[in-house]
C-alpha positions, 0 to 999 in steps of 0.5 A: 464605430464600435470600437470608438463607442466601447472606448467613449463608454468605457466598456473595455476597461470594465470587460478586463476588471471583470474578466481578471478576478475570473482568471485569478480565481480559476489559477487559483482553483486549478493550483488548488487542484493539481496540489490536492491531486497529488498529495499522498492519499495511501499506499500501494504495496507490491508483490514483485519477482526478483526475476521479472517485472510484473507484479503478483499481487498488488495491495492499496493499503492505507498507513497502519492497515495490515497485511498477514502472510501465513504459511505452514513451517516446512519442518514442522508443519505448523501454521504460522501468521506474520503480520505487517503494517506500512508506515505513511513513507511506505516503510514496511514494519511485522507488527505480530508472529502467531505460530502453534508451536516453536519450530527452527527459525522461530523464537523471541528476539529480546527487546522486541515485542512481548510473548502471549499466548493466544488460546493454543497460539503463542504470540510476540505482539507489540513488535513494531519492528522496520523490515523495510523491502524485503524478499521472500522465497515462495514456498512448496504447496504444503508451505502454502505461503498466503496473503490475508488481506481485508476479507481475501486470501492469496496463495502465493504458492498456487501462482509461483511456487520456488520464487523469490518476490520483493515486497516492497510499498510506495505512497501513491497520490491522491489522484492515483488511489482515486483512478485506482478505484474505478481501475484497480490494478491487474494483480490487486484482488477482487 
C-alpha cells in the first residue's frame, strides 16, 4: 500500500531530485578537500646520517625562510655563519657567508654574491647560489657545528660528533604541515 500511494503521489521521484544535487554537492566538497589537502603547504627539511635512518633534526620551513649553520673555523678558530634558503621544489640554496676573518677554505667565488663588511664581519651577500642535498661532516666540540633556526639553537656537534649527515628538503602537503602542528616531528625542536 505504501509503495503504491508513493508512486500515485510522486513522492519517489521527488526523494531522488532532492537527494542527487545533495550528493553532487558533497562529491564535490569532498574532491574540493582532498585536493587542498594535498597541495603543498611548505617544506620540511631533514637532518639525516648517511649511515642511519633516523633524522637528527627536522626543520618545517616555508619557501625563502632561512636556516643558518654556524661553527668555528677548525684552524683558525673563527666564527663563521653560512646562511641557507629552500626553493617552493625544496632545492636548498646558501644565500649568505659571514666569517670574522679569512681562514683556509674561505674566500670569494667570482661572479657570486657581493663582498661586505658587517661591523668586524666580512660578508658575500646576495649568493643565491644551488647547493642542492648536500652532506656535511659534524665537527669536533670546539667546531660546534650549530643550526640557527627561528628563535632556537642545534649543536649538531653536542648530538653526533665526526658524523656525516645529509641535508636534504621536500614539500610536504597541506595535510601533512597541519598534522605536524599538533605532532611535530620527534627531531624538530620546541
Amino acid at each position: 500500500m505504501f509503495c503504491l500511494s508513493c508512486v500515485r503521489n510522486n513522492t519517489i521521484g521527488s526523494i531522488k531530485d532532492r537527494r542527487l544535487p545533495v550528493l553532487l554537492a558533497a562529491g564535490i566538497g569532498l574532491t574540493l578537500v582532498a585536493a587542498l589537502s594535498l597541495t603543498p603547504a611548505g617544506l620540511e627539511l631533514q637532518l639525516v646520517p648517511v649511515r642511519g635512518d633516523r633524522p637528527l633534526l627536522v626543520l618545517p620551513l616555508q619557501p625563502g625562510e632561512r636556516f643558518t649553520i654556524h661553527y668555528y673555523h677548525s684552524v683558525e678558530n673563527a666564527p663563521i655563519w653560512e646562511v641557507h634558503s629552500l626553493d617552493e621544489k625544496g632545492r636548498i640554496y646558501i644565500e649568505e657567508e659571514r666569517y670574522l676573518k679569512f681562514g683556509a677554505g674561505m674566500g670569494r667565488m667570482p661572479g657570486v654574491g657581493q663582498m661586505v663588511r658587517r661591523g668586524p664581519y666580512e660578508v658575500i651577500e646576495n649568493m643565491h647560489l644551488p647547493t642542492g642535498d648536500f652532506i656535511l661532516r659534524i665537527g669536533s666540540p670546539g667546531v660546534d657545528h650549530t643550526i640557527l633556526w627561528r628563535d632556537h639553537r642545534v649543536n649538531l656537534t653536542a648530538m653526533a660528533p665526526h658524523v656525516a649527515v645529509e641535508f636534504s628538503a621536500r614539500p610536504v602537503s597541506r595535510i601533512y604541515a597541519y598534522w605536524r602542528q599538533f605532532f611535530p616531528h620527534p627531531a624538530t625542536p620546541q
